[in-house]
C-alpha positions as CSV (number, residue, x, y, z in Angstrom):
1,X,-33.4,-7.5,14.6
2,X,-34.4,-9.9,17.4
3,X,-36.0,-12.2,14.9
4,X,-32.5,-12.2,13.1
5,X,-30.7,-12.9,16.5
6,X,-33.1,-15.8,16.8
7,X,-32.2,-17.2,13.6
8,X,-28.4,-16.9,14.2
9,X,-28.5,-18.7,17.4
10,X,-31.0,-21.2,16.4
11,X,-28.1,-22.4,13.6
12,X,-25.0,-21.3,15.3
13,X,-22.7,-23.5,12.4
14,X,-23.9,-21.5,9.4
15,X,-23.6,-17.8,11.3
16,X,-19.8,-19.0,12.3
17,X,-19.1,-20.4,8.7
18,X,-20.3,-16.9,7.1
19,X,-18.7,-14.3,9.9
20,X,-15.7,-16.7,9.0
21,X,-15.9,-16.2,5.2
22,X,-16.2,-12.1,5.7
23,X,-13.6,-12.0,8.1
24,X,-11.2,-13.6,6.1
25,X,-12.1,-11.4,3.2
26,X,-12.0,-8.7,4.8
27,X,-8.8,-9.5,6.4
28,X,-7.2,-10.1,2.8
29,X,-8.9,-6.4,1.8
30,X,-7.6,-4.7,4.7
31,X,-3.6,-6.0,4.2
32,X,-4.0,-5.5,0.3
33,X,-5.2,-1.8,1.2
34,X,-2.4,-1.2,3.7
35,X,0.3,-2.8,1.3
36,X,-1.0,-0.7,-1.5
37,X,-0.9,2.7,0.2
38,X,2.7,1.9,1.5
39,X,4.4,0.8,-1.8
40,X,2.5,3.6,-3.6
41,X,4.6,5.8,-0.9
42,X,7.8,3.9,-1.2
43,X,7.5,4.2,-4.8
44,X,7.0,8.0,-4.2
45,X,9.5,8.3,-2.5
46,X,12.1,7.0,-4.9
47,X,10.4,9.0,-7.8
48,X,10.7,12.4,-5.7
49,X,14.3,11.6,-4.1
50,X,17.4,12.7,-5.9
51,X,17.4,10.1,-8.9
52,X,20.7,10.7,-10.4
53,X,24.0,11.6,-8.6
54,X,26.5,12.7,-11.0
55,X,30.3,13.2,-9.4
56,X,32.7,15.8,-10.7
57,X,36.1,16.0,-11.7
58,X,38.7,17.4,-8.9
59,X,39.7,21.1,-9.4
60,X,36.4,21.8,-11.2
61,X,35.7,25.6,-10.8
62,X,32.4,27.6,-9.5
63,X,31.7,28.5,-12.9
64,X,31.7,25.1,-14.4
65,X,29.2,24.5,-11.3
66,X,27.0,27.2,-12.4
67,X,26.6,26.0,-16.3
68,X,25.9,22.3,-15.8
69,X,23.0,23.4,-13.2
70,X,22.3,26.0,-15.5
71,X,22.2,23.2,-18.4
72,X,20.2,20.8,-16.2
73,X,17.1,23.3,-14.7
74,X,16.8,24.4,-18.8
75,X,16.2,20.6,-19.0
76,X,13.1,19.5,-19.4
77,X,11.7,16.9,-16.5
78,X,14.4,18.1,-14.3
79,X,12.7,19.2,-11.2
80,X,16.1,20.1,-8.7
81,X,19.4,20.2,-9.4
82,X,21.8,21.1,-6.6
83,X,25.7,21.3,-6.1
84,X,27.0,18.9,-3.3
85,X,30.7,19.9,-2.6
86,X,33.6,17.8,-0.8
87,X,32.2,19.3,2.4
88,X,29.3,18.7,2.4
89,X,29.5,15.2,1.5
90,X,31.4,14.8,4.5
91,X,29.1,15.9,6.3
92,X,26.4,13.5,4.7
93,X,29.0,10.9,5.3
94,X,29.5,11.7,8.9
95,X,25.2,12.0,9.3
96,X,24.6,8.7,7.8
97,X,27.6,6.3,9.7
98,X,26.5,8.0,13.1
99,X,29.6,7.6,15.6
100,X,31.0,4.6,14.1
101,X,35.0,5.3,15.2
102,X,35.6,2.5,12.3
103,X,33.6,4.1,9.6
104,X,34.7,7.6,10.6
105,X,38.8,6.1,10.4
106,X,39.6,6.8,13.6
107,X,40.4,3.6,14.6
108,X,42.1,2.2,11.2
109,X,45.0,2.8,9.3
110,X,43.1,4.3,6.5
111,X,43.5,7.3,8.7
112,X,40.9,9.8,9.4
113,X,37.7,10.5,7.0
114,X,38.3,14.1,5.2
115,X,36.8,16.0,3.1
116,X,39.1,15.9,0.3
117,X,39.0,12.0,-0.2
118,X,35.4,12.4,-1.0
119,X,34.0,13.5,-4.2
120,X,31.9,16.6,-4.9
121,X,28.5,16.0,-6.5
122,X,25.4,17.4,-8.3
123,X,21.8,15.8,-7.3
124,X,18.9,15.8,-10.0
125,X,15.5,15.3,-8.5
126,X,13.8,14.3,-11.8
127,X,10.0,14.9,-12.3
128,X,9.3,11.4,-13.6
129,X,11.1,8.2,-14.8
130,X,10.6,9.3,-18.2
131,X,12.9,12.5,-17.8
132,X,16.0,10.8,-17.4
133,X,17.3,9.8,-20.9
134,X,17.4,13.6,-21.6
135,X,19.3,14.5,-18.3
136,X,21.6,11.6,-18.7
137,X,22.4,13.0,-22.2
138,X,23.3,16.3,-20.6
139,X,25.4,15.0,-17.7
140,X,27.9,12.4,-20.4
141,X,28.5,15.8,-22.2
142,X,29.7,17.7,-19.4
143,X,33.7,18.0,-19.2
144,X,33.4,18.1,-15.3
145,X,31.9,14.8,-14.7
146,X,34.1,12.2,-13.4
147,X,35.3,9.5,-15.4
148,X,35.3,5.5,-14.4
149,X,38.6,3.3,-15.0
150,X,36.4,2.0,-17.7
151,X,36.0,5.5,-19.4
152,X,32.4,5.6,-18.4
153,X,30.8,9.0,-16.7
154,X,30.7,8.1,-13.1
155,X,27.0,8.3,-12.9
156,X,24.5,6.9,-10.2
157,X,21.3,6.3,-12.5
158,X,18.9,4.2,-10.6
159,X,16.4,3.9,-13.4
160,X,16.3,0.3,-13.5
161,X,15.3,0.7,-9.7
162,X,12.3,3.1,-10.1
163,X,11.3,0.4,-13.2
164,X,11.4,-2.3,-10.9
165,X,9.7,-0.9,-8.1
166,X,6.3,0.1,-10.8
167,X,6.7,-3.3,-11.4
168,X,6.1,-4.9,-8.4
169,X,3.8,-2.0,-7.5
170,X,1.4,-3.0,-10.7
171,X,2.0,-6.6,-9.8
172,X,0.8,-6.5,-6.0
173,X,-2.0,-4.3,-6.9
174,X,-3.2,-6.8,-10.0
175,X,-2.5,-9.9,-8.1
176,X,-4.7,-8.1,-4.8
177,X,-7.5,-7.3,-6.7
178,X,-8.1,-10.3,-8.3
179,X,-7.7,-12.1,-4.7
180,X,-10.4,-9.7,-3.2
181,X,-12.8,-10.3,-6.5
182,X,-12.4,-13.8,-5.7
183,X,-12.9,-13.4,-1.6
184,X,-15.7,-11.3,-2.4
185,X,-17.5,-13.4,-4.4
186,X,-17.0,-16.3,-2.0
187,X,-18.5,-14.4,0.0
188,X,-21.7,-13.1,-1.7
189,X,-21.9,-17.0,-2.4
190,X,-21.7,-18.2,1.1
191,X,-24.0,-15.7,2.7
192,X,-26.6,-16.5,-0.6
193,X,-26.6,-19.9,0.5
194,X,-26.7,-19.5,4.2
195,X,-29.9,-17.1,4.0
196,X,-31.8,-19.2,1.1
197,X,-31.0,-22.5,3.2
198,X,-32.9,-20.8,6.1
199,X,-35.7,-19.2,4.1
200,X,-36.3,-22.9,2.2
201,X,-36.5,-24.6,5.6
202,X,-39.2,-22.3,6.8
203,X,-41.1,-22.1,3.5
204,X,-44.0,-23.4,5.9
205,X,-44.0,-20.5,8.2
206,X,-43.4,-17.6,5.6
207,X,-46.5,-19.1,3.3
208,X,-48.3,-18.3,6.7
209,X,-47.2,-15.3,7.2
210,X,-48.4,-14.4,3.4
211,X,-52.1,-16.0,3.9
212,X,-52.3,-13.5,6.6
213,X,-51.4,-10.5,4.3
214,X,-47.9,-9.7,5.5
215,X,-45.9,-8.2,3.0
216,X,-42.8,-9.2,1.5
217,X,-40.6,-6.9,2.9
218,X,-42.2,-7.3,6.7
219,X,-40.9,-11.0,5.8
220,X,-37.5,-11.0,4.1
221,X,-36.2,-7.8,6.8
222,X,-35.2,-10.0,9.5
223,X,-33.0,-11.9,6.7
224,X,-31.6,-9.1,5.5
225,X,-30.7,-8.0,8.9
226,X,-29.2,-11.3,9.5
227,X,-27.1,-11.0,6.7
228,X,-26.2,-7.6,8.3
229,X,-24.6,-8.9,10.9
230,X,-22.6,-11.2,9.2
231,X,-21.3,-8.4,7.2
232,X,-20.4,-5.8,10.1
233,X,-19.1,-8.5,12.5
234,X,-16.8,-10.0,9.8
235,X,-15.3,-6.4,9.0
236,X,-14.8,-6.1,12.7
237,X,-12.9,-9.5,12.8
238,X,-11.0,-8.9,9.7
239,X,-9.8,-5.2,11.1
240,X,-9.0,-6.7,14.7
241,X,-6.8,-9.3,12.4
242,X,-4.9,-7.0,10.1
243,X,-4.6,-4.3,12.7
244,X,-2.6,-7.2,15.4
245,X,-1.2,-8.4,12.4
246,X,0.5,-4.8,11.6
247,X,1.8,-4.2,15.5
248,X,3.0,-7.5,15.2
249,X,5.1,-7.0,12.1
250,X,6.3,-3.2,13.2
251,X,9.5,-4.3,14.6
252,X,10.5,-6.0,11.2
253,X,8.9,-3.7,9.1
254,X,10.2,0.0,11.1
255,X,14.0,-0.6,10.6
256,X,13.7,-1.0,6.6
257,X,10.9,1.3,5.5
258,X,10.5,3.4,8.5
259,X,12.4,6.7,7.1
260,X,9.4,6.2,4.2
261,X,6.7,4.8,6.3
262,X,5.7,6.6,10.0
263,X,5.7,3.7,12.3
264,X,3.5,2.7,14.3
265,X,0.8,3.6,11.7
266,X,-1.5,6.6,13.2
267,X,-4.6,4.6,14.8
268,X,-6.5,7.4,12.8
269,X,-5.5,5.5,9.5
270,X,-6.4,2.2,10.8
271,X,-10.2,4.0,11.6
272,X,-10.2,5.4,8.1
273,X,-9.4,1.9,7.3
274,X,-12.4,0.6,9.4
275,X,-15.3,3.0,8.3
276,X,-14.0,2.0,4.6
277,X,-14.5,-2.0,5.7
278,X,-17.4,-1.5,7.3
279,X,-19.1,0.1,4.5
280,X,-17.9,-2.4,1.6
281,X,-18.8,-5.3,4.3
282,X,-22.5,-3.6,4.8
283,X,-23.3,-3.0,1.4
284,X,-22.0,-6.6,0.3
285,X,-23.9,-8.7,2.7
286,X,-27.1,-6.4,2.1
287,X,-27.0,-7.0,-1.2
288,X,-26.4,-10.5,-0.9
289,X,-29.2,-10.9,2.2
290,X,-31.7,-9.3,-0.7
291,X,-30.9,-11.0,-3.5
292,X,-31.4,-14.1,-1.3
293,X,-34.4,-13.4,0.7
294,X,-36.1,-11.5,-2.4
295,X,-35.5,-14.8,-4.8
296,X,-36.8,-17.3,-2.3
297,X,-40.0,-15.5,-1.0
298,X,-40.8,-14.6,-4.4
299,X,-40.8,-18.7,-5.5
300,X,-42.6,-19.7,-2.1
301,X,-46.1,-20.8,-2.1
């Protein structure tokens, strides 16, 4: 390990260009991770919610209740389906405005918010996506669904949502990956380079070292150390950089996702994150250090 020191110092510009190269890959690997784990939960979120809010008629009895969630759990893909009466959407209503004296009508000439000005409701948690051409098919049957001005079931079905979400879910995760392939193999490159640049200019020395019987392995293992070190410390960097670039963007990022995403992210993620750097970094520059070293002392004479 000291001869690999020695070699890093003695050519300071190539150790900064190749800890530069890994930190910015690692950097990229580290955001594309965290960005993937957190629209994987948004999306999971909005699969597991209540998908489809269906409002009911005024004067609709307990018994006509009872048979559409009857209808809906026989369903299939219907995971929940709950009743949500004029009360309790006022009470929804009240939880989600807060205080708000002009929301709530105290200060308007609307008059005060009641219950009886809101609608009652039934909620369907669907299993998946898939399920809700079958549950919309039961809810435009039912004679106690509400009816639009434009004689359409008044229906909340966000399907086009949960699409377009799995959209840009598949999109951010195709478009990530192929920017880490490409990263990494900049990266296998630059550090292949670096270490057959400084095995070439001492082609002299390691001939030496061979007329006197060293093996190959006593000579490439300061190399592949070297490349070691370029690996860990540009994990480190790239961690450091994605983890300030996360606190940083907490105060944008906690009022719109943070009922779906605990902010600020546990430090034990980010360590999870870390050991799972670390080891990718390792293994690549090892590989790449070996490949390298292993190539070049073979060809030397």
């Amino acid at each position: 390990m000291q001869t690999a020191l020695k070699n890093i110092r003695r050519s300071p510009y190539q150790a900064i260009s190749a800890i530069f190269v890994v930190s910015i890959t690692m950097f990229i690997v580290a955001l594309f991770a965290l960005v993937s784990v957190a629209s994987q939960e948004i999306l999971l979120t909005f699969e597991t919610k209540p998908q489809i809010i269906a409002y009911l008629k005024d004067g609709h009895t307990s018994d006509q209740v009872s048979n559409l969630l009857t209808q809906l759990s026989n369903t299939q893909g219907v995971k929940k389906a709950i009743y949500i009466s004029k009360q309790d959407a006022l009470e929804l209503y009240k939880e989600s405005v807060g205080n708000d004296p002009m929301l709530l009508g105290t200060v308007t000439d609307w008059g005060i918010v009641t219950a009886d000005i809101l609608p009652a409701s039934v909620e369907i948690t669907a299993q998946t996506p898939q399920s809700f051409p079958s549950i919309s098919t039961v809810l435009e049957n039912s004679d106690i669904v509400a009816i639009t001005p434009q004689g359409k079931k008044e229906i909340d079905f966000p399907q086009d949502v949960v699409a377009e979400l799995t959209k840009w879910t598949n999109a951010i995760r195709a478009a990530g990956l192929v920017l880490v392939a490409a990263l990494t193999l900049v990266s296998i490159l630059t550090i292949i380079i670096i270490i057959s640049m400084k095995i070439s200019g001492r082609r002299l020395e390691i001939n030496t070292l061979k007329l006197l019987g060293a093996k190959n392995f006593y000579i490439i293992k300061p190399y592949i150390q070297e490349s070691f070190v370029y690996g860990v410390s540009g994990a480190l960097i790239g961690w450091t950089m994605a983890y300030i670039a996360l606190l940083y963007s907490t105060p944008f990022l906690s009022p719109r996702i943070g009922s779906i995403i605990t902010f600020p992210v546990p430090f034990i993620i980010m360590l999870i994150l870390l050991a799972c750097m670390l080891t990718f970094s390792a293994a690549l520059s090892l590989v790449s250090g070996f490949f390298a070293s292993t190539r070049f002392v073979k060809r030397s004479k």
